[in-house]
N, C-alpha and C positions, 0 to 999 in steps of 0.2 A: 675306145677302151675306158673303161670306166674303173677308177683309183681307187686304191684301198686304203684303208687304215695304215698298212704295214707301207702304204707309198708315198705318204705324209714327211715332208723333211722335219728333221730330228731339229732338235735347239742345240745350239754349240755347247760346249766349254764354256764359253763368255756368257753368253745369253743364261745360262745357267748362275754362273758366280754374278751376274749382275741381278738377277731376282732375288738372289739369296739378299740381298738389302746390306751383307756384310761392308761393300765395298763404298757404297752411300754413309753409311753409319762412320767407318771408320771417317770420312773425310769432313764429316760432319764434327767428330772429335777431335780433327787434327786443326779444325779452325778454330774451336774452343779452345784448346791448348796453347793456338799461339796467340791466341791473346791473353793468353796470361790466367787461366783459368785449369782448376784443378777434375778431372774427367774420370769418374768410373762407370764403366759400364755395366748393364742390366741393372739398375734398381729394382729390387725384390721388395716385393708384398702379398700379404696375406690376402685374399679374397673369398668370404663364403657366400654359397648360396644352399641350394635344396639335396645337393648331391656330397653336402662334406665343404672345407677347406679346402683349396688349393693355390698353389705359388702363382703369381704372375709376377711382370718385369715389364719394366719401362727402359727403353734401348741406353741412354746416357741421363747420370745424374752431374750439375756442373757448377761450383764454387770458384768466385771470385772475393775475394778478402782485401779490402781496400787498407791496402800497407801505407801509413802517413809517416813521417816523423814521431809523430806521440804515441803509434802504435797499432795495432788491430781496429778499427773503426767501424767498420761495417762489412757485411758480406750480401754477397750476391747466390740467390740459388736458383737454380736452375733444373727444370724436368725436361726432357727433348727426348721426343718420337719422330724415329726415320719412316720415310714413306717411300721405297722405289716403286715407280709405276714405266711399265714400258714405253719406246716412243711410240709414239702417236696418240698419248694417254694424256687429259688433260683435267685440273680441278678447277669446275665451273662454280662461284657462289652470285646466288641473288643477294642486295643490297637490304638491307634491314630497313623495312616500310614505316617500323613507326618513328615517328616525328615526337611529339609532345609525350610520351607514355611509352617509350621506349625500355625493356627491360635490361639494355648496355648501364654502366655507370661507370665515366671513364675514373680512373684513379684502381679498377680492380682487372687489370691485365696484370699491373708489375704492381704485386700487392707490396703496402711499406706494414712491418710488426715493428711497431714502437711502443708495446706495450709493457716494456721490460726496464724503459728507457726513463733520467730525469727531463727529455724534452719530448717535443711531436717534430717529426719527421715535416720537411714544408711537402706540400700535396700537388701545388702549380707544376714544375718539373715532369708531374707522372700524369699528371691530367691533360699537361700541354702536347708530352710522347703521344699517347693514347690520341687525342685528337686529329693530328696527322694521319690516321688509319683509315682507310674506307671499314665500315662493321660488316659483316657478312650475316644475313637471318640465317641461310640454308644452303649447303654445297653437296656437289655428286664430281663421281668421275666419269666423264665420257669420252667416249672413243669410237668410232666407226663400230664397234660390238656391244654397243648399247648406254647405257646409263646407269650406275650404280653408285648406291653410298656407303657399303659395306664397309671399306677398307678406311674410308675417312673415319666414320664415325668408331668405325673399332680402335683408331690413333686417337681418339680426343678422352673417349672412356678408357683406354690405357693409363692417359694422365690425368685425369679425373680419380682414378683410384686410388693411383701411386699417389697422390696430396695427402692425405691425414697423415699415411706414415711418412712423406718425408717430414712434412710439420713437424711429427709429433718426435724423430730424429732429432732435426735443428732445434727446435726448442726444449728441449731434453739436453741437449750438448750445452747450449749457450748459457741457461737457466744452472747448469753445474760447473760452470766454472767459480777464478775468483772473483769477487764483487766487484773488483776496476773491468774486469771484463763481462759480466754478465749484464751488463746494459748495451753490450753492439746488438744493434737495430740488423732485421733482414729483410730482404726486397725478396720476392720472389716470383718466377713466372712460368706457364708453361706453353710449350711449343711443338709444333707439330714439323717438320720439315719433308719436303719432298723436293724429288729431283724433277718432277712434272711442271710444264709452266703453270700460269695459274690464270685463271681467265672472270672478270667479275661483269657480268651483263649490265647496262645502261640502267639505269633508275626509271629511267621511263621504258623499261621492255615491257611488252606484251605477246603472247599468241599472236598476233598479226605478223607484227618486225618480225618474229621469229622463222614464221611463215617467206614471210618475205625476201630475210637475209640469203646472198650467196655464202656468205662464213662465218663464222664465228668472231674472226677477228672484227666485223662491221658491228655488231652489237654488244660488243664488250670491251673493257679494255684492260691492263697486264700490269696489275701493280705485283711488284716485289713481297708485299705479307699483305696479309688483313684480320682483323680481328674478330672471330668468331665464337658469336655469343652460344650457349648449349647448355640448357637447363636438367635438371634433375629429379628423379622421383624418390618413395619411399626407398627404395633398396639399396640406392649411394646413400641415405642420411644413417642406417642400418648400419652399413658401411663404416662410416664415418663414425659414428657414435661406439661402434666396435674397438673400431682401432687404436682408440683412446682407452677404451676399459682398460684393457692389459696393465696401462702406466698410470690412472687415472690417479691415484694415491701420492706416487712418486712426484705428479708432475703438479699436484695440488701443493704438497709441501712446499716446494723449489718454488712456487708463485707467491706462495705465502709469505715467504720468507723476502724477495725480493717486494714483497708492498710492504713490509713492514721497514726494511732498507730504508725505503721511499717514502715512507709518511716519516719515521726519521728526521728525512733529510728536508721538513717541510713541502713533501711534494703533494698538491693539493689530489684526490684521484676519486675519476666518477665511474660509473658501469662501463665507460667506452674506453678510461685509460689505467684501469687497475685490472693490472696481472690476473690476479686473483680469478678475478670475475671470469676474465677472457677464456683461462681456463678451462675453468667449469660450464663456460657457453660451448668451446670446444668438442667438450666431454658429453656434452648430452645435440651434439649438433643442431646447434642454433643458428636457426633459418640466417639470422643475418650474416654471423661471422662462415657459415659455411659455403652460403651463396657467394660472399665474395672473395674468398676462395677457391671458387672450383667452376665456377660459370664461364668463364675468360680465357682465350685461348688464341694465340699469336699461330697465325698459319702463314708459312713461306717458303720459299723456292729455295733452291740451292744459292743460289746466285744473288740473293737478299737478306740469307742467314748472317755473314759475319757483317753487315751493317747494321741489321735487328741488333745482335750483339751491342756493337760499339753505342747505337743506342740509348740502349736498357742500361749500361753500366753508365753512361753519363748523364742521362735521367737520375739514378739513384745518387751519385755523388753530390749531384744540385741539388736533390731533397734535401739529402742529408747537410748539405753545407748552408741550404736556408732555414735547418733548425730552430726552432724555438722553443724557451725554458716552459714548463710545465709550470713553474710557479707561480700562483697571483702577482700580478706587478704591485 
């Protein structure tokens, strides 16, 4: 007897509310929260292309505000995209080949803005996190039904876009407060999570081994995150340069006004640590400040998210506590 369509078994109930990605997401939130981090969900933004505007969403936006004694210090922000994928589903990345001319540069996974600030943020801290990481060049999903990069790559350009407007949010907020407070510094980072293990092949793979292997698990091995690099073309800088127009004016003043704060205060300031500038590099998306921005991307498993976490905010506290004055000695 040969099966129909109509004899095909159904997906449960479960199987159902577990594609829905709802029930990954939430638990993804609930790790954020209990460390001590402020969680709202879908971050919305504007995205045009050739058909109009339309809304998109990034699953969780997530603030950590380092409460000291003296006060508000510094904040943590946070973009994170949920990925459920079924079981038997796995995300495969190859090892990033180059060596000497590599387009990684660690220090722009968990970016520091200290450009608001009378010191520099120390850099060792976020360079030394970042090293710890295998880098990824290029990832797919695979499963017994083939190989695809769809779903990945549609999570890394979710947070890819959501960046100028969260930016141009937190620096909009921070840039308006009072002056004792418009100098807390942000780290920022974005994340990709999925409940699928994660599989990263040998450095020395080839078409042979591949050939050769009984499994996957022989040719690879199962780190907890990795860092994947993902460059950009004209239509994110488009993007980017857009999402700025709207405040371009507003957020020009509030710069302006905090370098004039700062030269004030004897603070010496060149193209890389005056406001001002950073700005208007911002505004007309400046290869450098936007590349590193938006290139870097923390991919991890369920089960290595809340140690990413604990991480990233202990990275940013050592930056920020091996501070140094901006002023000529």
């Amino acid at each position: 007897m040969i099966a129909t369509s109509d004899s095909k078994p159904r997906k449960t109930w479960k199987e159902h509310l577990l594609k829905s990605g709802l029930l990954l997401e939430y638990e993804v939130a609930s790790l954020l929260a209990n460390q001590d981090m402020a969680v709202d969900a879908d971050f919305s933004y504007l995205r045009r292309d050739s058909a109009g505007t339309k809304e998109c969403s990034v699953d969780i936006s997530a603030t950590w505000f380092s409460d000291e004694s003296s006060g508000l210090e510094f904040e943590v922000r946070l973009l994170v995209e949920c990925k459920y994928r079924s079981p038997g589903k796995l995300f495969v990345f190859i090892e990033e080949p180059n060596r000497e001319f590599s387009p990684i540069t660690l220090g722009d996974t968990v970016n520091a803005l200290d450009q608001f600030t009378p010191y520099e943020l120390g850099e060792k801290p976020l360079t030394d996190l970042e090293a710890t990481f295998r880098f990824a060049y290029k990832g797919i999903e695979l499963s017994n039904d083939g190989a695809f990069n769809q779903e990945l790559l549609h999570g890394i350009q979710q947070l890819r876009y959501a960046t100028p407007a969260l930016l141009r949010h937190a620096l909009s907020f921070n840039m308006s407060l009072h002056p004792d407070d418009a100098a807390r510094p942000i780290f920022f980072a974005k994340i990709l999570v999925t409940n699928a293990p994660i599989r990263m092949l040998h450095s020395d793979i080839n078409i042979q081994k591949i050939m050769e292997a009984d499994s996957i698990e022989s040719v690879s091995s199962s780190p907890d995150s990795v860092i994947l690099f993902s460059d950009y073309g004209p239509d994110y800088e488009d993007h980017f340069r857009s999402t700025f127009s709207d405040s371009k004016e507003h957020l020009r003043e509030l710069s302006q006004d905090i370098r004039e704060r700062l030269l004030a205060a004897e603070i010496p300031l060149d193209n890389l640590t005056n406001p001002a500038v950073f700005i208007e590099n911002l505004s007309t998306a400046n290869r450098f400040e936007a590349r590193a921005l938006s290139t870097q991307f923390f991919v991890t498993s369920l089960s290595g998210f809340a140690g990413l976490i604990q991480q990233i905010k202990a990275a940013s506290k050592a930056s920020f506590d091996s501070r140094t004055s901006k002023r000529s000695p």
